[in-house]
C-alpha positions in Angstrom: 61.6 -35.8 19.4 59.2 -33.1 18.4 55.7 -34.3 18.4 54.0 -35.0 14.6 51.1 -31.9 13.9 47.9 -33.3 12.9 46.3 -30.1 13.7 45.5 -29.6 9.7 44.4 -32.7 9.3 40.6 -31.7 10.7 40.6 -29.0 8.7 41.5 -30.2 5.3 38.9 -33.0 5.9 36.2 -30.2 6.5 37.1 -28.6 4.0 37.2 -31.4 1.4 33.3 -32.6 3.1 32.4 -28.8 2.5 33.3 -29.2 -1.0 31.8 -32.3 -1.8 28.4 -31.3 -0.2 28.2 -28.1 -2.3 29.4 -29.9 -5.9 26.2 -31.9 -5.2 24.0 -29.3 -4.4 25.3 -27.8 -7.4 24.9 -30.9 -9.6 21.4 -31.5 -8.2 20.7 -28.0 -9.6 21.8 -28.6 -12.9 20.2 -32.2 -13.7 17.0 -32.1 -12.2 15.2 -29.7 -14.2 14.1 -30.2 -18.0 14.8 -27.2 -20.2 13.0 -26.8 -23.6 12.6 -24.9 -26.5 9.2 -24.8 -28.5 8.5 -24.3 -32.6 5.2 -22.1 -30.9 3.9 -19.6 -28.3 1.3 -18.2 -27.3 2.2 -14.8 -26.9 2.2 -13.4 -30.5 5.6 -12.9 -31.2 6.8 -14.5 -34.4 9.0 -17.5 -33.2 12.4 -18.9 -34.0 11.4 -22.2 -34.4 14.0 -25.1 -35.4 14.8 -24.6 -38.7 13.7 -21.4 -38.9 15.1 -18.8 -42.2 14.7 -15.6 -40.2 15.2 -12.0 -41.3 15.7 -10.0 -37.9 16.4 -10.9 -34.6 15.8 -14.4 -33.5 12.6 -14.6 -30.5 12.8 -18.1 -28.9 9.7 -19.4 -27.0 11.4 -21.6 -23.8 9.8 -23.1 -21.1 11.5 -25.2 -17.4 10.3 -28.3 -15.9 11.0 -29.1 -12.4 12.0 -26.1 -10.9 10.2 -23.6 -9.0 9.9 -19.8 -9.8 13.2 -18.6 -11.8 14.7 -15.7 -12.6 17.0 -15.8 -14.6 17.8 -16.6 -18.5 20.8 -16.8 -20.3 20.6 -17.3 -24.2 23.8 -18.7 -26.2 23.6 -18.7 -30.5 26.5 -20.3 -31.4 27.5 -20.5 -35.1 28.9 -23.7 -34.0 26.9 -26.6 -33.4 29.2 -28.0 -30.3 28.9 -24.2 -29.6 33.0 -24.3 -30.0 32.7 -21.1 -32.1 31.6 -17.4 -31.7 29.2 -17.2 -28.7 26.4 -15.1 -28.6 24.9 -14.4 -25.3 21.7 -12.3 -24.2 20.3 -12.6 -20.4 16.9 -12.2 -19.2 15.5 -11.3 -15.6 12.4 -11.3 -14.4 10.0 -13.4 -12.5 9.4 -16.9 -14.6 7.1 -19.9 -13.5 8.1 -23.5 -14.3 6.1 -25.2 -17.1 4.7 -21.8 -19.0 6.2 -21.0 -22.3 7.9 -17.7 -22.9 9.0 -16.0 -26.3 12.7 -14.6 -25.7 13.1 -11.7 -28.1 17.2 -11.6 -28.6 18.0 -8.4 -30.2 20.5 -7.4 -28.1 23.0 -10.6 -28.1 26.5 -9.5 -27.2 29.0 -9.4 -29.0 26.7 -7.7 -31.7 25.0 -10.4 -33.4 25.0 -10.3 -37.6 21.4 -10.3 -38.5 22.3 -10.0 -42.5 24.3 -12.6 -44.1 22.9 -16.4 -45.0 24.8 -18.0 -41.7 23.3 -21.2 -40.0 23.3 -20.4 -35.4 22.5 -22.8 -33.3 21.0 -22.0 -29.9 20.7 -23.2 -26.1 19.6 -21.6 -22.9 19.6 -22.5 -19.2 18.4 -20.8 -15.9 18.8 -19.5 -12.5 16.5 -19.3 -9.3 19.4 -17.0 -8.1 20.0 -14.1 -9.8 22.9 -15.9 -12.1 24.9 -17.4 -9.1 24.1 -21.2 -10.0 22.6 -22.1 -13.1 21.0 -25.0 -14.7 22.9 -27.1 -17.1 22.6 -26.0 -20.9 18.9 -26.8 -22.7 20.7 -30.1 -25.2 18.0 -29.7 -28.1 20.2 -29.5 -31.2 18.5 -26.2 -32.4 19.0 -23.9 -34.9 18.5 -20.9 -37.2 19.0 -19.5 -40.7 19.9 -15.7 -40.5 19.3 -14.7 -43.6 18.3 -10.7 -44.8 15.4 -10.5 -47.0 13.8 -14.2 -47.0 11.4 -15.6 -44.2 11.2 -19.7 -44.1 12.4 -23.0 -43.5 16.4 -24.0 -44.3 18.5 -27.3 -43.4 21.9 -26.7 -45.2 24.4 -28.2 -42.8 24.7 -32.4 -41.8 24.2 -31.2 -37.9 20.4 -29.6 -39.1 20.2 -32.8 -41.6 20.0 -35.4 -38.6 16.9 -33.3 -36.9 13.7 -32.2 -37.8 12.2 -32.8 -41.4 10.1 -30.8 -43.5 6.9 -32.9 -43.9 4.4 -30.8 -45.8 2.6 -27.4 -46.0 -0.5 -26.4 -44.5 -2.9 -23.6 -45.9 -5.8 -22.9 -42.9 -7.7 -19.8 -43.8 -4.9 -18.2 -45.6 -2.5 -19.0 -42.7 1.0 -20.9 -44.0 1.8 -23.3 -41.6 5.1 -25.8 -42.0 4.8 -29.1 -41.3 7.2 -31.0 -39.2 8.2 -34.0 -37.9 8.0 -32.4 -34.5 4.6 -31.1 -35.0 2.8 -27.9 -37.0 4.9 -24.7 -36.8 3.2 -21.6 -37.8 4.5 -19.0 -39.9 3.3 -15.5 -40.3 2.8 -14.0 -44.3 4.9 -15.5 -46.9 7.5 -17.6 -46.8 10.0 -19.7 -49.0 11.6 -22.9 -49.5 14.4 -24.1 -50.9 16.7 -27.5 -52.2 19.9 -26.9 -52.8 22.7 -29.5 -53.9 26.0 -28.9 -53.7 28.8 -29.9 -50.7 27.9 -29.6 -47.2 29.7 -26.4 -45.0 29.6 -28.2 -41.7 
């Protein structure tokens, strides 16, 4: 009788501890750090806060918790808010430091991104300290954006946007506008308009 091979047996076990030992390095990288988006920055560039009713290309300000230098970004606006539909993407590289707010200016999002039109995006972003080997999981801050051609504001006009952030007043310090949100003051630059409209809800 020819003896049984259990020659492969070694291997595939190796194998299989290889694999496991890497999906947790890999999961360790994506849950330990804390990815966030912010209504301000510091660095003068008119922000896409949440809520926003822009008229150009969106500029998010994003900072990273519990990581060490990155240096990567990858942006996703989605006009889906399970980000199910058209995706977005723009990617950033440089040298980034963990806890300091950037502003993100997106103007060249592939596929081409509409910046006319009155359509609601939502965004989300996540990192590398690779180079875009590994990355982070996705940012999970339900955000969002009005892109809109000629008006500059504040919009909620679908249930997703309805269940965030609320509009709580509006600020006048030395002939600076300033929204007022639940989540805190968001500055706007110039004039700006609001809006209530009635009427059925488009998502």
């Amino acid at each position: 009788m020819k003896p049984a091979n259990h020659s492969a047996a070694p291997n595939c076990f190796l194998i299989s501890c290889i694999t496991v030992v890497c999906a947790l390095l890999l999961s360790s990288l994506s849950s330990a750090q804390t990815l966030v988006l912010h209504n301000q920055t510091t660095t003068g560039n008119a922000v896409t806060f949440n809520n926003a009713l822009i008229s150009e290309s969106p500029v998010f300000a994003a900072s990273v918790d519990g990581i060490a230098d990155y240096n990567a970004v990858l942006f996703e606006v989605n006009n889906m808010n399970d980000f199910s539909g058209t995706a977005y993407t723009q990617t950033f590289t440089g040298v980034y430091s963990a806890s300091t707010v950037y502003a993100f200016m997106c103007n060249n999002l592939q596929p081409t991104f509409p910046v006319t039109g009155n359509a609601v995006f939502y965004v989300r972003f996540k990192v590398s300290d690779n180079g875009g080997s590994t990355w982070t999981g996705w940012s999970t801050q339900l955000w969002s954006f009005t892109q809109n051609n000629s008006i500059y504001g504040w919009a909620q006009s679908q249930s997703a946007q309805f269940s965030q952030g609320t509009l709580q007043g509006i600020a006048d310090t030395a002939g600076i506008f300033m929204l007022v949100t639940d989540s805190g003051i968001v500055m706007t630059p110039g004039n700006f308009s609001t809006a209530i409209t009635t009427g059925a809800d488009d998502g």
